[in-house]
N, C-alpha and C positions, 0 to 999 in steps of 0.2 A: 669139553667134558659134559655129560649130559647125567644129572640126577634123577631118580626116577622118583615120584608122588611119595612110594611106601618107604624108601630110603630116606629122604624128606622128614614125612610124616615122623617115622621112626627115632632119627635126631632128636625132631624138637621136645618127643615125650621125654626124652632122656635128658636132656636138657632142661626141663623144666625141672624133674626129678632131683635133679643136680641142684639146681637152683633153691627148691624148696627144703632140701635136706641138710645143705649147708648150715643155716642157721642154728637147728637145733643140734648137729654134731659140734658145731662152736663155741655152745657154752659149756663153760669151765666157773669152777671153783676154786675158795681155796684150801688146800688140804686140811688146813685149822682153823678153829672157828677165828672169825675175824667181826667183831660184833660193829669194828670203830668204820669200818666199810659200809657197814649195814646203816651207823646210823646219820651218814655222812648222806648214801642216797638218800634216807628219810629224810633228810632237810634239804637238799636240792626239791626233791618232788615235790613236797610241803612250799618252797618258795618261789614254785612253778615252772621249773626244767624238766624236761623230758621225764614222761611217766612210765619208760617201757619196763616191762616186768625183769627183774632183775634174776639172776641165782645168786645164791646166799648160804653161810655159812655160821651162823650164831650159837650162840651157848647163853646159857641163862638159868634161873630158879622159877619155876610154875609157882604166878599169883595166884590164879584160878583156874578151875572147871568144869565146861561143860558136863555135868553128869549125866545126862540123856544124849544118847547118840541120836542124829536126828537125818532122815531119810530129805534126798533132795533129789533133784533131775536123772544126775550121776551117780547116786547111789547113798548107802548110808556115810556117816563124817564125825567125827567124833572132834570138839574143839576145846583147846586151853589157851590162858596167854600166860606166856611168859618173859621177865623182866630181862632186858639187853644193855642195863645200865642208860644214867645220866638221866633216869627218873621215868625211861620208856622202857613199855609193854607193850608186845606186840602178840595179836591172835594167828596161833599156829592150827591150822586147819589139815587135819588126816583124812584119807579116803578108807573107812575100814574095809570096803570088798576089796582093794587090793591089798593090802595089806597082810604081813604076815605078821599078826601078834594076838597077843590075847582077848578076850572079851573088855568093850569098851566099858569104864575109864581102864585103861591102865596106866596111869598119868594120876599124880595128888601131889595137890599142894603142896610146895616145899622141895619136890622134887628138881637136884639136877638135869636138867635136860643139854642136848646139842641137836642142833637141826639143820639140815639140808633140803633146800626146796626153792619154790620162785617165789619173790617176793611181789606180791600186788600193789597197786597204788591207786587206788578212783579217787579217794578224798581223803582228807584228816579223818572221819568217819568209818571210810570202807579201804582197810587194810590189813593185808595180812601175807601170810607161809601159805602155799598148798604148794602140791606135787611132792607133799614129805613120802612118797613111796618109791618102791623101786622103779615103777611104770615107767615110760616115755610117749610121747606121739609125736605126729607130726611137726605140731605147735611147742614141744620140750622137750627139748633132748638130754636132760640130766636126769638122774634117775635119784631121790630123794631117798631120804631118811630120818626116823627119827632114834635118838640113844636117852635112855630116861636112867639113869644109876648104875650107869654101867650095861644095861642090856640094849641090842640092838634090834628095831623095827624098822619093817621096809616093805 
């Protein structure tokens, strides 16, 4: 049986295609917020196990807030942290041009929140939520959100 170069060719684009896509169709969540998940991985990472970006599901009450939205590579982001129990805060980071919500903050203090997104790891220092939006790429395949009092953003 003799394959021809374009037949060839054609497979393996498809197959890489495959290959690259799988990951991000894989991740799942869990339908309720599950905070004792979230801070289970923070203390594996924290005592140096595997750092790869998680998806996540938490609920909590907003410490604090960024009140200036502030313009970065990808666009504007508007940021708060809020508390996931057992004395941890963690910085949830929104992308507001994709976003479908109001004019940033709409997040105060004291506010119920639930969050869907990837969770980061670089260090004790640098962590936190992004992809709280609807969006995906190639690199996330879950599509975020954030619920502040009952309303939904995404």
């Amino acid at each position: 049986m003799r394959i021809s170069r374009h037949s060839l060719a054609t497979a393996a684009v498809a197959l890489l295609l495959t290959a690259t896509a799988i990951p991000a169709l894989a991740q799942t969540v869990s339908p309720n917020c599950d905070n004792s998940s979230f801070l289970a991985d923070q203390q594996q990472f924290e005592n140096g196990g595997d750092k790869a970006d998680q998806p996540v599901h938490i609920c909590g009450k907003v410490v604090a807030v960024s009140h200036r939205a502030k313009k970065t590579r990808s666009g504007w982001h508007g940021y708060f942290y809020m508390s996931v129990g057992g004395g941890v805060s963690i910085r949830i980071v929104s992308d507001l041009d994709r976003m479908n919500a109001p004019q940033w903050p709409w997040v105060n203090k004291g506010d119920n929140v639930e969050v869907v997104g990837r969770y980061y790891y670089d260090s004790p220092r640098s962590q936190g939520v992004d992809w709280t939006h609807h969006g995906t790429g190639s690199s996330w395949g879950l599509p975020g959100y954030v619920i502040v009092n009952g309303a939904k953003y995404e």
